[in-house]
N, C-alpha and C positions, 0 to 999 in steps of 0.2 A: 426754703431759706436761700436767700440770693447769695452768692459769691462777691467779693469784692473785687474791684479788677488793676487795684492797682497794690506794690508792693507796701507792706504796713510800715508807717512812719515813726521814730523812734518818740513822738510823743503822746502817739496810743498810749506807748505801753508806762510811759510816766505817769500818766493820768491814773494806770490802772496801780502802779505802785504807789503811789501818792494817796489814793482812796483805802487801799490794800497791801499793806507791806507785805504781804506772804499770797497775792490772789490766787495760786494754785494749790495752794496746802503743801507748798515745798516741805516744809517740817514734818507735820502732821498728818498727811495721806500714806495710807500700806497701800494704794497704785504706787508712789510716786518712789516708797521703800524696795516694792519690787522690781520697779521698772531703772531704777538704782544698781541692785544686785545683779539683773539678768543684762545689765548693759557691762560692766565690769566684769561678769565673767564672761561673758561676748568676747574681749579680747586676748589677743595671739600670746601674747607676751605677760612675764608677770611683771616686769620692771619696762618705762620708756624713758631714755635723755632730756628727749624735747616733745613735750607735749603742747595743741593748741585746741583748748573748748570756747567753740564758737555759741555763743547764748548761754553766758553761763548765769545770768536772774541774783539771785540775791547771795549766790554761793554754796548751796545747800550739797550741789555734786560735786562742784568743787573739793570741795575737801575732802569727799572719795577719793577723786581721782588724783589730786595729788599724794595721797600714800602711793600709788602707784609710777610719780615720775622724778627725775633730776628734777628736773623744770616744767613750768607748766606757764605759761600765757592764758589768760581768758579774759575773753570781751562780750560787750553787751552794748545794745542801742542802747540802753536804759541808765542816762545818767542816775535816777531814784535808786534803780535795784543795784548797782557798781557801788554805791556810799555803804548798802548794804554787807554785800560781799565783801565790800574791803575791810571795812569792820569784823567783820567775825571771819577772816581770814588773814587778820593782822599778825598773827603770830607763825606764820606759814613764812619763809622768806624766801623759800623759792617759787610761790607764786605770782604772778606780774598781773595784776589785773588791770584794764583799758577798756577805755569806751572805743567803739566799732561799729558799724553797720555792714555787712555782707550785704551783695558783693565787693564794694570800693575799700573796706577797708580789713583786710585780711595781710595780717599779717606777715612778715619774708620770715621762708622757713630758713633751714628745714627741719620740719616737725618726723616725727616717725610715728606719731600718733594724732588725729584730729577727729574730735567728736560733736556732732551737732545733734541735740537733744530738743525735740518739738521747735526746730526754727523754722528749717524751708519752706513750711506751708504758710508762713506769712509772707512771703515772697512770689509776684508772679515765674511764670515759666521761664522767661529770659532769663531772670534774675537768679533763677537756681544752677541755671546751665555758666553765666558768670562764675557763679562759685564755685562751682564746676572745676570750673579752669583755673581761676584764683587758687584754690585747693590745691589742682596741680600742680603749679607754680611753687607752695608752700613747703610741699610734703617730698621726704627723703626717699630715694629709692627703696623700695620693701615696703615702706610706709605703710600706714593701715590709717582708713578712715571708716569709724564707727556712726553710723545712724540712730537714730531711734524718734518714731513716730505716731502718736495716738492715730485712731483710726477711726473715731467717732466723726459725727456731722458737725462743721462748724463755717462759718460765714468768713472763712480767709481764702486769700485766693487762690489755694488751691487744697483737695482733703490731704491728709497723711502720704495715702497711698499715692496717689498721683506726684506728689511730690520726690517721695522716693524713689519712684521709675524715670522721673525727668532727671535723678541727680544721677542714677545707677548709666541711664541710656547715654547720657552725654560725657561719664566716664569711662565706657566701655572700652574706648581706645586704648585707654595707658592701664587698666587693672587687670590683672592674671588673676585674680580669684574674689569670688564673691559667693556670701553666704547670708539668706533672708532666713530669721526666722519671725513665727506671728504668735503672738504669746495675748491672752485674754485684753484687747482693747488695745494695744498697739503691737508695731513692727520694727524690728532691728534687724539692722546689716553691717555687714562688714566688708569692707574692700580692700583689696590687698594691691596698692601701683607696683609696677615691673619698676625695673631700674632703669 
């Protein structure tokens, strides 16, 4: 399977919401239920102020994660999947939902929490390392940014894993602690920035 080599454009994923309101089985898959659970108890805190979920699709974790925040921000390249979200997250009022594309368009923090769920491997290497720093840029001292990554074969430009080591390597300067674990078909991390 070839790689692609340039970073996914946000109307890939139109075409694939448009064809498919749900094309991952957000609702309906026990992967996407567990990978839900073990991502949420992944993190440090049980309560966050200012939360920011980077690809948040049609809203489905969303609305996990906001039981857990003041505030919540989430964006998506995906004009289709944001009409989605906003709809069945209409009743939530402290969530802000916004179209985005990482790296250029990330939000000003500061967040104390930000989670990217299966995005960065649709992004070349640059482009993670951007968000990288974008991220930095966004996230409150202590802050925690949570990962999580399938790890199967797939034609984006880069796998899972690769992904994750390009985003962990190019934060290693400003995070005090970090924590991988590998659970049946993906990987989730946790990063904790100094102040």
């Amino acid at each position: 399977m070839s790689r692609r080599t340039e970073t996914i454009k946000p109307d890939y994923f139109d075409r694939l919401y448009t064809s498919e309101p749900d094309p991952w089985g957000f609702r309906s898959s026990d992967y996407e239920r567990r990978k839900y659970a073990a991502t949420l108890a992944i993190l440090e805190r049980a309560h966050y102020a200012d939360a920011l979920e980077i690809g948040c699709s049609i809203g489905v974790f969303t609305r996990r994660l906001a039981a857990r925040c003041s505030r919540l921000v989430a964006i998506d390249a995906s004009q289709v999947a944001l009409d989605t979200a906003r709809s069945d997250c209409a009743d939530l009022e402290h969530v802000d939902i916004r179209l985005g594309l990482v790296p250029a368009d990330v939000p000003e923090g500061p967040f104390d929490l930000i989670v990217m769920s299966e995005v960065l491997y649709y992004l070349v290497a640059d482009d993670v390392r951007r968000t990288a720093a974008a991220c930095r840029r966004a996230l409150a001292p202590g802050g925690e940014i949570v990962l999580c990554h399938w790890l199967g074969e797939t034609d984006y430009p880069l796998t899972g894993e690769a992904a994750a080591e390009t985003f962990v390597t190019a934060a290693s300067s400003w995070v005090i602690s970090h924590h991988t674990s590998r659970e049946p078909g993906y990987r989730l991390d946790r990063l904790v920035a100094g102040s």
